[in-house]
C-alpha positions in Angstrom: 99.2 103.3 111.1 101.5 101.0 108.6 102.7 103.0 105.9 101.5 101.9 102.9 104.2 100.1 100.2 104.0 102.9 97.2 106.1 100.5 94.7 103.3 97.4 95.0 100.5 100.1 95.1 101.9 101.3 91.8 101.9 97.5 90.4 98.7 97.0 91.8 97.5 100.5 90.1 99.0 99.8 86.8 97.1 95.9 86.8 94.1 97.7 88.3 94.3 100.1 85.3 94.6 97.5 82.4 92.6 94.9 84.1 89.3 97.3 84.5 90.1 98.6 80.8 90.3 95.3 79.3 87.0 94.7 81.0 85.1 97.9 79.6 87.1 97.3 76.4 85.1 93.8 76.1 81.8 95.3 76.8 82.3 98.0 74.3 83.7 95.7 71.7 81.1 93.3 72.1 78.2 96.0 72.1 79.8 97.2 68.4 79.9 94.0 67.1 76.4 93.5 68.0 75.0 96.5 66.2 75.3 98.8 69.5 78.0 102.0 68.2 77.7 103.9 71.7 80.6 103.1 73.0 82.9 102.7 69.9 81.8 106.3 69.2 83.0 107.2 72.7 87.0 105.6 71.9 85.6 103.0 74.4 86.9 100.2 72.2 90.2 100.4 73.0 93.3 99.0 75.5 94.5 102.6 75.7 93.6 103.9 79.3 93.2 107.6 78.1 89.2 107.5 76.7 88.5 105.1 79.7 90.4 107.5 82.9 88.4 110.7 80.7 85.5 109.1 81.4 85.4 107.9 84.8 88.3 110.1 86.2 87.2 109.4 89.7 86.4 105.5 89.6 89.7 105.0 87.7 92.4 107.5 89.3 91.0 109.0 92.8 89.0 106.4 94.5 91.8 103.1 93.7 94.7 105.7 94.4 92.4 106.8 98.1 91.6 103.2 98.2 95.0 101.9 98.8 96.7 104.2 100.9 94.0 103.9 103.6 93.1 100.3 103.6 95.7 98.8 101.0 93.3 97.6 98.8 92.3 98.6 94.9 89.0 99.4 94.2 87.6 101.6 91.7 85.0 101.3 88.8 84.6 102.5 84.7 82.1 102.3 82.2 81.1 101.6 78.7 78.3 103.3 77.4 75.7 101.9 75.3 72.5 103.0 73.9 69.5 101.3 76.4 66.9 101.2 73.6 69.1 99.0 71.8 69.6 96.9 74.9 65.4 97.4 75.2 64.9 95.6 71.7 67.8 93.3 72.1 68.1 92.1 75.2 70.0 89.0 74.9 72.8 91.0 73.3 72.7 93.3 75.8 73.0 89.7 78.0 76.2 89.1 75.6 77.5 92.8 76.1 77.1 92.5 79.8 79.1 89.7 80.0 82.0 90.1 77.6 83.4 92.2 80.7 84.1 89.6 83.3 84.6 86.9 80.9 87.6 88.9 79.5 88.8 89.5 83.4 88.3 85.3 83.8 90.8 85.1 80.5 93.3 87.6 82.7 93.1 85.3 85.5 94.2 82.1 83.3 96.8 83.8 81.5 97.9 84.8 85.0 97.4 81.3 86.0 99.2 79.6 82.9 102.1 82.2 83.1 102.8 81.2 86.8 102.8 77.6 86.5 105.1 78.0 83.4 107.0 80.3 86.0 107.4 77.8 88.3 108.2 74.5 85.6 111.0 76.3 84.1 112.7 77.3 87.8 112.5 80.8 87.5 109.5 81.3 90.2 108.5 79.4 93.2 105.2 78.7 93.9 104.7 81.9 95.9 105.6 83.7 93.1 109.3 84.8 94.4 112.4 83.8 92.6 113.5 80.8 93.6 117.2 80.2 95.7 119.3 79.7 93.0 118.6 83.0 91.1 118.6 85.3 94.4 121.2 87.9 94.5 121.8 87.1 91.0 121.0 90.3 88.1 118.0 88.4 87.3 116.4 87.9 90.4 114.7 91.4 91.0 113.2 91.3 87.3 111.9 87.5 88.2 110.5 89.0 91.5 108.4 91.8 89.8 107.4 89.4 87.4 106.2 87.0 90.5 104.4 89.9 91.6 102.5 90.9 88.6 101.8 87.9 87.6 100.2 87.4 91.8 98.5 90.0 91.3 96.9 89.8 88.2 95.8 86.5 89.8 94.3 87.5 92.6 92.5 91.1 90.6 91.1 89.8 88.2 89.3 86.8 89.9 88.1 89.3 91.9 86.9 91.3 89.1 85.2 87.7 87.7 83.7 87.0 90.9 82.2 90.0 91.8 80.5 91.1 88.4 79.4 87.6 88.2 76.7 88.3 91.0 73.4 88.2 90.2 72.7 91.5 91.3 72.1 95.0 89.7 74.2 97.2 88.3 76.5 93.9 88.4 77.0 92.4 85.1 75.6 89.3 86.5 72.3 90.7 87.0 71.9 90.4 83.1 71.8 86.5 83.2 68.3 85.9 83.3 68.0 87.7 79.4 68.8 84.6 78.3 66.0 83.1 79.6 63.1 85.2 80.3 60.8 86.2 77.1 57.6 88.8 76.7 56.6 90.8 79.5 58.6 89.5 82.6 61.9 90.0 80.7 60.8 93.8 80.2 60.0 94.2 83.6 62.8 92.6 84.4 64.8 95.1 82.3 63.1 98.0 84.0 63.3 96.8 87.3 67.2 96.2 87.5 67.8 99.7 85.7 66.0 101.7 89.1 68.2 103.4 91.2 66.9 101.9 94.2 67.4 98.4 93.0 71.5 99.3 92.6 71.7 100.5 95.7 70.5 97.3 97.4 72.8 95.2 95.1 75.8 97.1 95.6 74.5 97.1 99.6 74.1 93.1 99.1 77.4 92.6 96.8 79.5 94.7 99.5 77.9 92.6 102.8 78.0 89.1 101.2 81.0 89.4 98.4 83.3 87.3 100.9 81.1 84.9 101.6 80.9 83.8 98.0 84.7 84.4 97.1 86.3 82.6 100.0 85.7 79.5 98.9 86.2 80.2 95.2 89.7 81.7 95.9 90.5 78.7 97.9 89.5 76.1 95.0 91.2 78.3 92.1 94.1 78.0 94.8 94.0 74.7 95.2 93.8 74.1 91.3 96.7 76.5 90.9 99.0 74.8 93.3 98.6 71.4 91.9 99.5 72.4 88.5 102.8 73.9 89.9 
């Protein structure tokens, strides 16, 4: 077995880390500006990582950490609180709450996005995110690297982050969309249906089988869109 790389698991940790809290940070936010004050009574609404790792110690610390050194991937999962009788009597901000969280992981990805092509413009990162020939060897060229990989990283996270909590399916953030649009009785059984346990378990079941399918072919256009800016 390949030993795993411990210095890009810790920068894929540390982006795990801040990406996931930016993402609960939204939902909690938004769920306090909306008249919800769950999770801004928990310390949810916040960048710092302490009220986020207290409360989902084992999605944000043991199961990335596990994660990586046996199939050198990040995966993990946090959570923002928030009272379900508001979400009952307002359920298109609870629509808005649900997704403040992946929008604020698509805003990741662009700054990601905007950073590296800015990388690349002013000659200090190639295209692949490495330094490019004339700064290798040089004092600058390892700080330019981590950078490069940061910044790939970042990329490639948080998309996946969008992506996957985009999904229609419950307890996905996506599941919420059709609040918008529903009214009267079928969005309350619609409410009650996604919140049963057995419903999350065939989403995350569906989400886990068919997640490549769908994010194949989105990685490969945000690819193609990020190499023709650079």
């Amino acid at each position: 077995m390949q030993q795993p790389d411990i210095a890009t698991g810790v920068v894929w940790y540390v982006v795990f880390v801040y990406s996931t809290v930016c993402h609960e940070a939204a939902h909690a936010w938004t769920s306090y500006k909306l008249g919800d004050r769950t999770a801004y009574d928990g310390g949810q609404v916040s960048l710092d990582p302490t009220p986020h790792i207290r409360r989902e110690p084992i999605g944000m610390v043991a199961v990335p950490i596990i994660n990586y050194l046996l199939n050198g991937s990040m995966l993990g999962w946090a959570h923002a609180p928030y009272d379900p009788e508001w979400a009952r009597r307002y359920p298109v901000r609870a629509a808005w709450m649900a997704m403040a969280g992946p929008l604020a992981n698509l805003l990741l990805f662009l700054l990601a996005s905007i950073l590296m092509i800015v990388g690349v413009k002013t000659g200090v990162l190639t295209p692949l995110g490495l330094p490019p020939s004339h700064l290798v060897g040089s004092a600058t060229s390892s700080a330019w690297d981590a950078c490069g990989e940061v910044l790939s990283v970042a990329w490639s996270l948080n998309l996946t982050l969008f992506v996957l909590n985009m999904l229609p399916l419950p307890p996905l953030d996506g599941s919420n969309i059709p609040l918008f649009f529903l009214n009267g009785r079928a969005r309350d059984s619609y409410q009650e249906m996604i919140k049963q346990p057995a419903m999350a378990m065939i989403g995350i079941l569906v989400a886990f089988r068919g997640f490549q399918y769908v994010a194949a072919p989105v990685y490969a256009q945000c690819a193609v869109w990020l190499f023709r800016w650079m």
